[in-house]
C-alpha positions as CSV (number, residue, x, y, z in Angstrom):
1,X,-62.0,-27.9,64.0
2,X,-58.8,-25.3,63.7
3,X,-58.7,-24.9,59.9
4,X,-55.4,-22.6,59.0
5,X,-55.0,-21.1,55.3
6,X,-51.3,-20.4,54.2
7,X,-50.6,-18.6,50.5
8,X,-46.7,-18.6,49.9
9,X,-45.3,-16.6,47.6
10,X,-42.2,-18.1,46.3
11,X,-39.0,-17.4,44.9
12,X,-38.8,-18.6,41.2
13,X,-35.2,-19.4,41.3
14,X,-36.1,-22.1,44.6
15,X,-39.7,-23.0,43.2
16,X,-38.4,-26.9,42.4
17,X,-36.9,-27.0,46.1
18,X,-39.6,-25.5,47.7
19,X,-42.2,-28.0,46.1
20,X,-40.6,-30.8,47.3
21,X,-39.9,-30.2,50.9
22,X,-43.9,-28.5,50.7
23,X,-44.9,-31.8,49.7
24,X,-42.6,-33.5,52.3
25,X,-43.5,-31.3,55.2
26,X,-47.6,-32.0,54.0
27,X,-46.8,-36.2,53.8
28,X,-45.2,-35.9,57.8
29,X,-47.4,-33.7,59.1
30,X,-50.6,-36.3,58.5
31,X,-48.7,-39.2,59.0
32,X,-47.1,-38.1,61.9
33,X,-49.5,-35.7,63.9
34,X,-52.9,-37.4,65.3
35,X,-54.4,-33.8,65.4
36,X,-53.5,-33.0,61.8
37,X,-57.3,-34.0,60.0
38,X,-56.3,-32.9,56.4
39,X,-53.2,-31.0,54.5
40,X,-54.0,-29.8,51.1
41,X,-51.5,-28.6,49.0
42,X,-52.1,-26.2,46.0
43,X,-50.4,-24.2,43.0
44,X,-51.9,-21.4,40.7
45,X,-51.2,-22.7,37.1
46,X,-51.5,-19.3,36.2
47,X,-49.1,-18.1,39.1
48,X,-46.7,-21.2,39.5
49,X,-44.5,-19.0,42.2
50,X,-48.1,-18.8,44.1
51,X,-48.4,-21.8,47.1
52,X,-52.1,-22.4,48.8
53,X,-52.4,-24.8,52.0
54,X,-55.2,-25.8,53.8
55,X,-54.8,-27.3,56.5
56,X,-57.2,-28.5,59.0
57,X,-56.4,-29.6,63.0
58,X,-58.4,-31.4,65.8
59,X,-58.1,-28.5,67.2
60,X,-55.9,-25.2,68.1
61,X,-53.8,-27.0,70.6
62,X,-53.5,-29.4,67.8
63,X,-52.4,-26.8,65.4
64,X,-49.9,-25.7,68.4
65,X,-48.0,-28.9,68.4
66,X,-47.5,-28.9,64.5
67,X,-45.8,-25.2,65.4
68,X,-43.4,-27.6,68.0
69,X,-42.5,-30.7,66.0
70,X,-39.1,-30.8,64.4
71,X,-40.3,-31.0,61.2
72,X,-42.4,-28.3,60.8
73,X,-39.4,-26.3,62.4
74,X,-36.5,-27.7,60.0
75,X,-39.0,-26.9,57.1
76,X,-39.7,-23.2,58.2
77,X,-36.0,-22.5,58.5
78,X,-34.9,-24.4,55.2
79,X,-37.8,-22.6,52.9
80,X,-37.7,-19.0,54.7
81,X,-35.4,-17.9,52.1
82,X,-36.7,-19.3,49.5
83,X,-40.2,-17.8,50.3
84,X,-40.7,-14.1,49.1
85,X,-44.0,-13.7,51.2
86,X,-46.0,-15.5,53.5
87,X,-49.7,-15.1,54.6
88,X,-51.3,-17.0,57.1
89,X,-54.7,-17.0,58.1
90,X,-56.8,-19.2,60.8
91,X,-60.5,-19.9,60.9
92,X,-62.6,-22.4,63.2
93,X,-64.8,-24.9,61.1
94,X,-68.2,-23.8,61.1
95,X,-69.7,-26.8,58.7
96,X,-69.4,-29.1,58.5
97,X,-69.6,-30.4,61.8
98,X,-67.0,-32.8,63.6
């Protein structure tokens, strides 16, 4: 499994607008992408501008054709300037197994 970790760190004026196209973008990706296993979405009470995803693919070729879909792309260029930084992390699942 291709598991990709994403910490956002938002704009407070765009914070209402970014939270609901994140949860938009989260709802498509698994209903709409076979290789997308699991798409958590998370806030820091303590740092509401702070945005955690974990997101977990089939496999990287999955993860690849998330990258591709049109609405992973509309949703990149729509938050980009609401997002003040962006760090993005991938891993392959070592337990449990698939």
């Amino acid at each position: 499994m291709h598991v990709v970790t994403v910490v956002f760190t938002i704009r407070s004026e765009h914070l209402d607008d970014f939270r609901a196209a994140m949860a938009r973008q989260a709802e498509t990706s698994l209903r709409a992408e076979p290789g997308c296993r699991q798409f958590d979405v998370c806030y820091d009470p303590a740092a509401p501008t702070t945005c955690f995803l974990y997101e977990i693919y089939q496999d990287e070729k999955a993860f690849r054709a998330h990258l591709a879909t049109s609405h992973f792309k509309t949703f990149d260029a729509t938050v980009a300037p609401w997002v003040a930084s962006k760090l993005v992390h991938t891993y392959e699942r070592a337990w449990p197994l698939p």
